[in-house]
C-alpha positions as a Markdown table, in Angstrom:
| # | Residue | x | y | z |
|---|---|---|---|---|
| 1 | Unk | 172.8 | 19.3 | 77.4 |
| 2 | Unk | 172.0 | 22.6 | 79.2 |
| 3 | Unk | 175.4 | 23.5 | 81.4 |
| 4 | Unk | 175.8 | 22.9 | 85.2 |
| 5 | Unk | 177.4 | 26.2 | 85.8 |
| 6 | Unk | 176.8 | 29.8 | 84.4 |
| 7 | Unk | 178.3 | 30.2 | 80.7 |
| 8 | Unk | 180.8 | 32.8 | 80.0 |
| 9 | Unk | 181.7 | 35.1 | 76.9 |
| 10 | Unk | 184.5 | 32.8 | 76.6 |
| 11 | Unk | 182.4 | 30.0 | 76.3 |
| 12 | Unk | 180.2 | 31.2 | 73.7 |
| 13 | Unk | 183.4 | 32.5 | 71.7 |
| 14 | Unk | 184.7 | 28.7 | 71.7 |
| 15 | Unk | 181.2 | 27.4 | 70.9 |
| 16 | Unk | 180.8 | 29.5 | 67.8 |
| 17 | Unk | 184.3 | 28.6 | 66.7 |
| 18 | Unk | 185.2 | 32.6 | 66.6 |
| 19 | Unk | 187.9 | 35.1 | 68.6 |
| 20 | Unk | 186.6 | 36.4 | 72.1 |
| 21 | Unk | 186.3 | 39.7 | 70.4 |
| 22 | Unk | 184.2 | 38.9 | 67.9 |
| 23 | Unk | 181.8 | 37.3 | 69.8 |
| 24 | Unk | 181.2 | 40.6 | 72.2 |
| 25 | Unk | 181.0 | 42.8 | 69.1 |
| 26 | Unk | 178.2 | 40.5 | 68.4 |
| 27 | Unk | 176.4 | 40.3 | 71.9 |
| 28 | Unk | 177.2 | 43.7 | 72.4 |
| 29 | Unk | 175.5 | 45.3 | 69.5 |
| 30 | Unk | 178.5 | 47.2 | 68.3 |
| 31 | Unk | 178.6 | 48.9 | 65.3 |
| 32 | Unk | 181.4 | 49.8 | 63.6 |
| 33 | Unk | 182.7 | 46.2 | 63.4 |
| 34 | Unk | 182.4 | 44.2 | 59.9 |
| 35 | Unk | 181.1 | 40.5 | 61.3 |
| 36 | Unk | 180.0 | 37.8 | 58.6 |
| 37 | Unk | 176.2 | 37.2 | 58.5 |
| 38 | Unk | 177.1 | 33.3 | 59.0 |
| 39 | Unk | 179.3 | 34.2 | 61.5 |
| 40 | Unk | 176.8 | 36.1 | 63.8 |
| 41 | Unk | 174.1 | 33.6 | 63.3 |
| 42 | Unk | 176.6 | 30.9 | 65.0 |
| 43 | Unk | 177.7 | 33.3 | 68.0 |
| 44 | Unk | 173.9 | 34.4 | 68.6 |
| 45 | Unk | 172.9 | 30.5 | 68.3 |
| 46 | Unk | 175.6 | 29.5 | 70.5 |
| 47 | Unk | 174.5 | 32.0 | 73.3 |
| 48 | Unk | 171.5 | 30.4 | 72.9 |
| 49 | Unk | 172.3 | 27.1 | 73.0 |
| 50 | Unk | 174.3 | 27.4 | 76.4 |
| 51 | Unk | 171.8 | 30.3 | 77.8 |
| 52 | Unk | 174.6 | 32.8 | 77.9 |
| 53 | Unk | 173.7 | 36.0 | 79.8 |
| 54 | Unk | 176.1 | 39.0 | 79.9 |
| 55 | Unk | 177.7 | 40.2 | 82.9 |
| 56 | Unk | 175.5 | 43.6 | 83.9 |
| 57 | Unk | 178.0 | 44.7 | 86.4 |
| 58 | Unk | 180.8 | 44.2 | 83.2 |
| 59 | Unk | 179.0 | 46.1 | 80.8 |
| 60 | Unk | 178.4 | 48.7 | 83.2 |
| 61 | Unk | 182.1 | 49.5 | 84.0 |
| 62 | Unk | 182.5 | 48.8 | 80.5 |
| 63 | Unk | 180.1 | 51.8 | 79.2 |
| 64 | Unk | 179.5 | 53.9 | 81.9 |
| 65 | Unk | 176.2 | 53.0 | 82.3 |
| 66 | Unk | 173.5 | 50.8 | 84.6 |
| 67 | Unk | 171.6 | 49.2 | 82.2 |
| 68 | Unk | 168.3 | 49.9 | 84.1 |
| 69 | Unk | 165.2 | 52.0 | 83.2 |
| 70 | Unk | 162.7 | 53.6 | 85.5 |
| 71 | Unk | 159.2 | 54.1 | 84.8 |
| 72 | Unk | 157.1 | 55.9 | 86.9 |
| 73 | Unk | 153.0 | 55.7 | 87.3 |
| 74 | Unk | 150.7 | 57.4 | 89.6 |
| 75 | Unk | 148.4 | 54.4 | 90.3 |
| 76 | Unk | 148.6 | 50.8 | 90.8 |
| 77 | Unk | 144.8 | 50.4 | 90.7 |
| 78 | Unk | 144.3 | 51.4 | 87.5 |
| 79 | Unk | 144.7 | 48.4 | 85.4 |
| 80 | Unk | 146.1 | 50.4 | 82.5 |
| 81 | Unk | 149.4 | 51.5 | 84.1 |
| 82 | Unk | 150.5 | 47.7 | 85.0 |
| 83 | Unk | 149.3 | 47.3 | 81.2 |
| 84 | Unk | 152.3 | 49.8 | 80.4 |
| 85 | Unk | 154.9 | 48.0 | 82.8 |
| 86 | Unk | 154.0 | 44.6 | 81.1 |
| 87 | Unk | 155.1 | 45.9 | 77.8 |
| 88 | Unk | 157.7 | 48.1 | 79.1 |
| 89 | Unk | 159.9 | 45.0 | 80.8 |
| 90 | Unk | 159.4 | 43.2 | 78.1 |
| 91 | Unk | 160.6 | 45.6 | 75.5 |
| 92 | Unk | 163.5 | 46.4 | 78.3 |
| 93 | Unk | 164.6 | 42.9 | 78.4 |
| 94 | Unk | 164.8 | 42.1 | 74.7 |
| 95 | Unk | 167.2 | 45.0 | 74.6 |
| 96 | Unk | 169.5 | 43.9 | 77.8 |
| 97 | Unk | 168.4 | 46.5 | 80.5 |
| 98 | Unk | 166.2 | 45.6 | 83.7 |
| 99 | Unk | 162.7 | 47.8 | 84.9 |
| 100 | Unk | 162.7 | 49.5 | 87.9 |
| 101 | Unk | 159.2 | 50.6 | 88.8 |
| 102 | Unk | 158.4 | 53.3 | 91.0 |
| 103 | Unk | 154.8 | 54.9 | 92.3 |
| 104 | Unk | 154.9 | 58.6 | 92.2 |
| 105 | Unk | 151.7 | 60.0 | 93.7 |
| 106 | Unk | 149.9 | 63.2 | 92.8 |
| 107 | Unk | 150.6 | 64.6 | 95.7 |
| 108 | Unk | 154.5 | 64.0 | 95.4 |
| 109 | Unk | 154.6 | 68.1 | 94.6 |
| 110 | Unk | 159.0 | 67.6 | 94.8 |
| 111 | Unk | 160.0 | 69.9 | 92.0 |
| 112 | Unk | 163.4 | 67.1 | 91.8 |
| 113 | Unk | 161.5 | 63.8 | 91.9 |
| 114 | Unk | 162.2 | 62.7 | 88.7 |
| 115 | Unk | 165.8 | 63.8 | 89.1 |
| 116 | Unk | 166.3 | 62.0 | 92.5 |
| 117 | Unk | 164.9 | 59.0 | 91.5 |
| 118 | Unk | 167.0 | 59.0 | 88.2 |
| 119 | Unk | 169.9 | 59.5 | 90.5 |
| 120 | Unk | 169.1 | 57.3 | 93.8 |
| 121 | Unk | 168.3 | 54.6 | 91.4 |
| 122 | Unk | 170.6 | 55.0 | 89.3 |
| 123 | Unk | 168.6 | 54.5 | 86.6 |
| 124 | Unk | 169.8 | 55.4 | 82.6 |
| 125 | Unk | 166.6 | 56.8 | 81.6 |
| 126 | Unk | 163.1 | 56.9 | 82.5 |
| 127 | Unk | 159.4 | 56.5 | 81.6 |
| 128 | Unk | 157.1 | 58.6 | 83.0 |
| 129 | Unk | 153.6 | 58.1 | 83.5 |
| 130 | Unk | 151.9 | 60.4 | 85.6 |
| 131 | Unk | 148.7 | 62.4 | 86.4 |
| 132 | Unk | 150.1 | 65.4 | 87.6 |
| 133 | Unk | 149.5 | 69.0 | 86.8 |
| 134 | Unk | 151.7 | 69.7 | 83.2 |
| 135 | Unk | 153.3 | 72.6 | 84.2 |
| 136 | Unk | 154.6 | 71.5 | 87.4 |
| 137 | Unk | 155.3 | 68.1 | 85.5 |
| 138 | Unk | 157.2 | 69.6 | 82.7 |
| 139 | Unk | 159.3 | 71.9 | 85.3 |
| 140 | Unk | 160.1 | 68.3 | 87.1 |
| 141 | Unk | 161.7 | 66.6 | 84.1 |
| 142 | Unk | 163.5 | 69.6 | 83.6 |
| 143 | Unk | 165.5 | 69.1 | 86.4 |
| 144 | Unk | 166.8 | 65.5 | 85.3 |
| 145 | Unk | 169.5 | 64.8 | 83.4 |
| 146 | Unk | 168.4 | 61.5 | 81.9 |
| 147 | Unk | 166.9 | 60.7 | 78.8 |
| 148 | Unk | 163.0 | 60.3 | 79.3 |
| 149 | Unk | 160.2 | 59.5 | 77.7 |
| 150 | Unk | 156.7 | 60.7 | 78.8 |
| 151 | Unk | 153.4 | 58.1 | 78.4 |
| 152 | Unk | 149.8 | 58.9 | 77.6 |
| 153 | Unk | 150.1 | 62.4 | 77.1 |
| 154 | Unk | 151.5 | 65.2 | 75.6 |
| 155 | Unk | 153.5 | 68.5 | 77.5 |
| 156 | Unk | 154.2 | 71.7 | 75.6 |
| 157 | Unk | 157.7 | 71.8 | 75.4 |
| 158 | Unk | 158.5 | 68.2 | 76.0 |
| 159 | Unk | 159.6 | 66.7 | 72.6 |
| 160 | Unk | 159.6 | 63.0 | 73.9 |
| 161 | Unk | 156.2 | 61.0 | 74.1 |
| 162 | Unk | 154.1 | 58.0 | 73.2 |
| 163 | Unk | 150.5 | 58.4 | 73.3 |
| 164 | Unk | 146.9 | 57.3 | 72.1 |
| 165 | Unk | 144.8 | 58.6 | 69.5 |
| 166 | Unk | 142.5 | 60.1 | 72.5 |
| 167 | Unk | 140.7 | 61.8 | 70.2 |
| 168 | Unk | 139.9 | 59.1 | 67.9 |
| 169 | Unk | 138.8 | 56.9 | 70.8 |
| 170 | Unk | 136.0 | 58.8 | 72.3 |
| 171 | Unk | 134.9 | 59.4 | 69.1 |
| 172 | Unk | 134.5 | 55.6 | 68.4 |
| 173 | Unk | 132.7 | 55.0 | 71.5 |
| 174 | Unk | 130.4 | 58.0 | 70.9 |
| 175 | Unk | 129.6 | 57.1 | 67.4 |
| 176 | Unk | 128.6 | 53.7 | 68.9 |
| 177 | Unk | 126.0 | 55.0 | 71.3 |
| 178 | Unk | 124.9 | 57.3 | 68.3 |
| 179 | Unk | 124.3 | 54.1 | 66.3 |
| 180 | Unk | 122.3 | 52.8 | 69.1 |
| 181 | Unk | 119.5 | 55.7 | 68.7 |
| 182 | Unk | 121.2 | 57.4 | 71.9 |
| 183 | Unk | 120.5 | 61.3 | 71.5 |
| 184 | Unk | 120.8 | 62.3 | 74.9 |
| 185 | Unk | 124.6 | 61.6 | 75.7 |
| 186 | Unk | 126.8 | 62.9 | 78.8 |
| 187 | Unk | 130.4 | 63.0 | 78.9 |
| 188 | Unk | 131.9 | 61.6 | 82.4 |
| 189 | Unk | 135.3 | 63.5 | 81.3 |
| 190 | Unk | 139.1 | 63.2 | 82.3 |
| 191 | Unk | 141.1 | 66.5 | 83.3 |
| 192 | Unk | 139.4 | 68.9 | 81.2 |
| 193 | Unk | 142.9 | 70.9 | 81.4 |
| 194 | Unk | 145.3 | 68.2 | 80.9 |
| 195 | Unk | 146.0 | 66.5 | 77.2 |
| 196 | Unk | 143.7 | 63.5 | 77.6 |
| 197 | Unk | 140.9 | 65.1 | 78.7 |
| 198 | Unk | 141.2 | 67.7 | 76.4 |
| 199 | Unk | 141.3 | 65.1 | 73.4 |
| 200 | Unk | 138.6 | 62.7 | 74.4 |
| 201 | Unk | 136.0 | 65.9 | 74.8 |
| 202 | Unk | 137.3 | 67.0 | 71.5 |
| 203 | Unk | 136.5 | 63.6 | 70.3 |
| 204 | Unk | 133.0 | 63.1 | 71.8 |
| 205 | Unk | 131.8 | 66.5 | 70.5 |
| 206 | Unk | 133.1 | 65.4 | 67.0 |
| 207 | Unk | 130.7 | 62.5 | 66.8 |
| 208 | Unk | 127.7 | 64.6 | 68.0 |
| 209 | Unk | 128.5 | 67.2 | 65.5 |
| 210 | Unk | 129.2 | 64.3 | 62.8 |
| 211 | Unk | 125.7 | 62.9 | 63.6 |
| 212 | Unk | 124.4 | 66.2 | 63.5 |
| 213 | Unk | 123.2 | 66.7 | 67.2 |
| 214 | Unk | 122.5 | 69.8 | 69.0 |
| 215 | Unk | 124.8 | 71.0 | 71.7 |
| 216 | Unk | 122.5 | 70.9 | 73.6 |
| 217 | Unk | 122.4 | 67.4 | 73.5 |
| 218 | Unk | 125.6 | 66.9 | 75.3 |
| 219 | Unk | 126.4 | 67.1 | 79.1 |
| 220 | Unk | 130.1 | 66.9 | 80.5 |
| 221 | Unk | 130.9 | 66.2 | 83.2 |
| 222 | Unk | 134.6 | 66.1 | 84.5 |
| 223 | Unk | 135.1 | 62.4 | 86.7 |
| 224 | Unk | 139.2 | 62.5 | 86.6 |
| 225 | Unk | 140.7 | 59.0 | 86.6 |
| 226 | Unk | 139.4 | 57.3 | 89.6 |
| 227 | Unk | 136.4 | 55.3 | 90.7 |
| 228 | Unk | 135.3 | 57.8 | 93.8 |
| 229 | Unk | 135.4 | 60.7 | 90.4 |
| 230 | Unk | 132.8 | 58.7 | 88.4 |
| 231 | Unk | 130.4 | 58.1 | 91.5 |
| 232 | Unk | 130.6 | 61.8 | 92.2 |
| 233 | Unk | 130.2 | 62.5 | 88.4 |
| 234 | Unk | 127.3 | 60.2 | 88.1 |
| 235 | Unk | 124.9 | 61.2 | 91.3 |
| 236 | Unk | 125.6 | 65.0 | 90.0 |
| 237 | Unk | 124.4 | 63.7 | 86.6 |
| 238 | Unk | 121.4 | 62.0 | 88.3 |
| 239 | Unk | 119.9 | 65.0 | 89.5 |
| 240 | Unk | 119.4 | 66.9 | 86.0 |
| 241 | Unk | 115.5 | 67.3 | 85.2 |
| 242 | Unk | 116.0 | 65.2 | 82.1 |
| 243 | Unk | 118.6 | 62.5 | 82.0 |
| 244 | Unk | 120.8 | 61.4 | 79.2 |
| 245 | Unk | 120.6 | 57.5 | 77.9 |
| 246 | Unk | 124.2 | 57.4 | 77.1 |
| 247 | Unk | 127.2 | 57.7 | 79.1 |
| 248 | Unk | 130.7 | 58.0 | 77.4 |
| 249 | Unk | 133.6 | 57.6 | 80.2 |
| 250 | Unk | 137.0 | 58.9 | 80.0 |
| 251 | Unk | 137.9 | 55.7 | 81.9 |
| 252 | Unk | 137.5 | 52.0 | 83.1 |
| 253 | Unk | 137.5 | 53.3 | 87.0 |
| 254 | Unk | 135.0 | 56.4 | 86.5 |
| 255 | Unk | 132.6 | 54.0 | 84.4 |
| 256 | Unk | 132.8 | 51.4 | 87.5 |
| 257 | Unk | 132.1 | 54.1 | 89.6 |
| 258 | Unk | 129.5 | 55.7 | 87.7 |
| 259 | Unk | 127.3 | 52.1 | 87.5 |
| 260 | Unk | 127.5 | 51.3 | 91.2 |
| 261 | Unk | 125.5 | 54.8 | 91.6 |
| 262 | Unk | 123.1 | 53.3 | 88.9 |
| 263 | Unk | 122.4 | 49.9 | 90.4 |
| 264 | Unk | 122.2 | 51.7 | 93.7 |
| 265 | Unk | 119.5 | 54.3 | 92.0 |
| 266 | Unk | 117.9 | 51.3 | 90.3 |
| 267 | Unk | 118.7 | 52.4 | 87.2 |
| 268 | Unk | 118.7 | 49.5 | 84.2 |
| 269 | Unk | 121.8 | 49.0 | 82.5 |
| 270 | Unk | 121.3 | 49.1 | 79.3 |
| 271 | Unk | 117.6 | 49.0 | 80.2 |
| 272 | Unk | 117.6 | 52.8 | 81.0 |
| 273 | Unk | 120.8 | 53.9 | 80.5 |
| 274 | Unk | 123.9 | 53.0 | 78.1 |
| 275 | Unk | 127.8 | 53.0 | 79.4 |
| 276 | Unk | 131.2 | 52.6 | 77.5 |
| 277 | Unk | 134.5 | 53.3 | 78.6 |
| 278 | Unk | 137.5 | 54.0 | 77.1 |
| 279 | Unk | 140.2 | 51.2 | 77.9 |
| 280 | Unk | 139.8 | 47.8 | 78.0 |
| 281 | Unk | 141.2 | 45.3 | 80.9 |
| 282 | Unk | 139.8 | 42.1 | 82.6 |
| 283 | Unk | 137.8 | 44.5 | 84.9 |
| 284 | Unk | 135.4 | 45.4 | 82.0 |
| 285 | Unk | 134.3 | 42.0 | 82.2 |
| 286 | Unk | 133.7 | 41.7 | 86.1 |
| 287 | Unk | 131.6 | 44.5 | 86.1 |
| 288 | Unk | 127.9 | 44.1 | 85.9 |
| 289 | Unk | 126.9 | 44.0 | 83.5 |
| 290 | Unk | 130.2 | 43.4 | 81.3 |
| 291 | Unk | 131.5 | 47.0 | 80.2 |
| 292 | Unk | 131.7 | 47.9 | 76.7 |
| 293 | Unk | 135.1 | 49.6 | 76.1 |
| 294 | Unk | 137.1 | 50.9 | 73.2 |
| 295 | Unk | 140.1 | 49.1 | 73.2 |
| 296 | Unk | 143.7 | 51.1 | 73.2 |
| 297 | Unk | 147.2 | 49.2 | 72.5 |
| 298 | Unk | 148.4 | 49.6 | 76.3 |
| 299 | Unk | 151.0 | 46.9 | 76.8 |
| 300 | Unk | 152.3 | 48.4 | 73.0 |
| 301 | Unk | 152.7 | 51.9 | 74.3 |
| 302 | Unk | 154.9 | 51.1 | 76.8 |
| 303 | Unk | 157.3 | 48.9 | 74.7 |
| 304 | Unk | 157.5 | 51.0 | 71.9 |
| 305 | Unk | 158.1 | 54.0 | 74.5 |
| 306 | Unk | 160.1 | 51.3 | 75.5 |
| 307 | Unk | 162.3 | 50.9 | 72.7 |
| 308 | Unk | 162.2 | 54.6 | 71.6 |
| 309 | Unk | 164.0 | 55.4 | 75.2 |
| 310 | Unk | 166.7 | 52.9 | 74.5 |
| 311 | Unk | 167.3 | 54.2 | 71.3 |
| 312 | Unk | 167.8 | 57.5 | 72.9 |
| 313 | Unk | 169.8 | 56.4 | 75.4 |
| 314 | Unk | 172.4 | 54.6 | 72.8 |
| 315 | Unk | 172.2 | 57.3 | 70.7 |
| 316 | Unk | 170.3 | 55.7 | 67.6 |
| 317 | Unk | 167.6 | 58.4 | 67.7 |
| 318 | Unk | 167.1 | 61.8 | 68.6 |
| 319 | Unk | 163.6 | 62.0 | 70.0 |
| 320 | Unk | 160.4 | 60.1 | 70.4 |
| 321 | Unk | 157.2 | 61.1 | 69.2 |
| 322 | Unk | 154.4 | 57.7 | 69.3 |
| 323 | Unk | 150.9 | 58.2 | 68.6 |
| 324 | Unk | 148.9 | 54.4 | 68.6 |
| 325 | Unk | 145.4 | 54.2 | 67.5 |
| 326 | Unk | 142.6 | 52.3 | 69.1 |
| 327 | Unk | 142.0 | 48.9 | 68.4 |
| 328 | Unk | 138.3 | 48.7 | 68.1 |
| 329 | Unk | 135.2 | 48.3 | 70.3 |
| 330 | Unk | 134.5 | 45.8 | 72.6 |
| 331 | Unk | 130.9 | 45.3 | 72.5 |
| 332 | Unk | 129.3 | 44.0 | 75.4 |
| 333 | Unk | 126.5 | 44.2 | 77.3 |
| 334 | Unk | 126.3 | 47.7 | 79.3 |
| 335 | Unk | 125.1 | 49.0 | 76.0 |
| 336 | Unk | 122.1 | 48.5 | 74.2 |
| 337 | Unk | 119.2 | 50.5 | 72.0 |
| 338 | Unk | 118.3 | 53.6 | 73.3 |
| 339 | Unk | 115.4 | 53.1 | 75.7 |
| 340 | Unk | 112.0 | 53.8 | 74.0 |
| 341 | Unk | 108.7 | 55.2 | 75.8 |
| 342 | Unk | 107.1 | 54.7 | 78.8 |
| 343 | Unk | 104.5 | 52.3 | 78.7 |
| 344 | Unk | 101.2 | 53.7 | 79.4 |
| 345 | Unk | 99.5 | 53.1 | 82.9 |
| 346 | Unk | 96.4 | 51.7 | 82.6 |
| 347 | Unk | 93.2 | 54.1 | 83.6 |
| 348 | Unk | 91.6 | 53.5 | 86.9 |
| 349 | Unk | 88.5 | 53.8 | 85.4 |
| 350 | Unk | 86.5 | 50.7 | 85.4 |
């Protein structure tokens, strides 16, 4: 039977049949301390058994330390980031420490935000996600002296980071519209400057150079990360003399915004014009039509950044450096054969 109050340490020590010591060396994660395979199996299925959860204010005085991570995102529309801060907690919580979440906007220019919000919160170490400017980011985490971890992008100097194969992604979702008959393809890009950016335009121009298309078959276009980006991107695209049948998009949101311009243009998805996105979320399949995406292991980059901060923090690791591949396409139906000729009008001629 589950117990009617809160179990202790003590309790789980009695449980187990083994000395109050023991059992924290084994709850605690020590090292150092010789304990019996049999033995730990019993105090681990004894903490089970009566739900034991440790005292966070104990271990704290204990070890100098909070037991609580920040991350930090940019957007909370962007399905990707909550993506990041599912996997995060979870990863946090297997290993005993709490997820404090915090929005840092692109406008927050604060040379100490990362700093203040390591100490305000206090916070023992911290995930950053962010779309800011890398310069000004990397002078930022300079000024903190907690461990950190930086998501979905690289920064020169900045040893610590998980990221996706960027690269490899657009790439895949090129190669698809390629295989579709799609010459004529346009790049709705990310920050042309910034690490993505730079990798998915890398990765686009690989595929047309693999297939062996002109340069002149390309068009980029940068969009950013936002939905208002890809409508911008889209009605500039609409006005070239001769438009592309393929659209590659640095993201979910600039794809969204790029087909409401189409359906307001009456322009036939796939009918006239092909879209994938890179990232895949529920969204992709609320759009119409559904959004073919490349999928990218989002919830597992931010609990193995997860993991690797921890491991930084307790001083079982000496740096962090994650790069996850994509998982595939997701075919569905904003994509189709490349459009053929018009049809012929009929001659007025009797």
């Amino acid at each position: 039977m589950p117990p009617s109050t809160e179990s202790t340490l003590a309790d789980v020590a009695q449980a187990a049949g083994v000395a109050l010591s023991t059992a924290s060396r084994v709850l605690n994660g020590e090292r150092g301390h010789r304990v019996a395979a049999a033995t730990r199996e019993r105090v681990l299925a004894a903490a089970r058994e009566l739900d034991y959860r440790p005292n966070a204010i104990a271990r704290g005085l204990r070890t100098a330390r909070t037991f609580t991570l920040g991350i930090a995102v940019p957007q909370l529309e962007n399905p990707v980031f909550p993506q990041m801060i599912v996997g995060a907690e979870a990863a946090a919580r297997e290993r005993g420490y709490s997820l404090l979440i915090s929005h840092v906007a692109e406008s927050d220019t604060e040379s100490r935000t990362y700093e203040r919000l390591a100490s305000v919160s206090r916070v023992d170490g911290l995930l950053v996600a962010t779309l800011e400017d890398e310069t000004r980011l990397a002078q930022a985490l300079a000024t903190t002296s907690r461990p950190y971890v930086v998501l979905n992008r690289k920064l020169r100097g900045v040893d610590n980071h998980a990221v996706f194969d960027s690269f490899a992604a657009a790439e895949m979702a090129t190669a698809h519209l390629i295989s579709l008959g799609h010459r004529r393809i346009a790049h709705l890009a990310g920050r042309l400057k910034g690490y993505n950016g730079t990798r998915r335009l890398a990765g686009f121009r690989a595929a047309l150079r693999a297939a062996g298309l002109p340069r002149d078959a390309e068009r980029v276009i940068p969009a950013g990360y936002t939905f208002e980006g890809g409508v911008i991107a889209m009605r500039e695209l609409l006005r070239d003399p001769v438009r592309p049948t393929g659209i590659v998009a640095a993201t979910m949101l600039a794809a969204a915004g790029a087909m409401k311009v189409l359906h307001g243009e009456g322009v036939a998805i796939p009918g006239e014009m092909s879209i994938v996105a890179i990232h895949d979320a529920t969204i992709a399949d609320m759009l119409y039509p559904p959004l073919t995406t490349v999928r990218l292991p989002v919830q597992e980059l931010g609990a193995s950044a997860t993991r690797g901060l921890v491991d930084l923090i307790e001083g079982k690791a000496t740096g962090v450096a994650i790069t996850l591949p994509p998982q595939g396409l997701v075919l569905r139906a904003s994509t189709g054969p490349v459009p053929g000729p018009a049809p012929k009008r009929p001659s007025r001629r009797a």
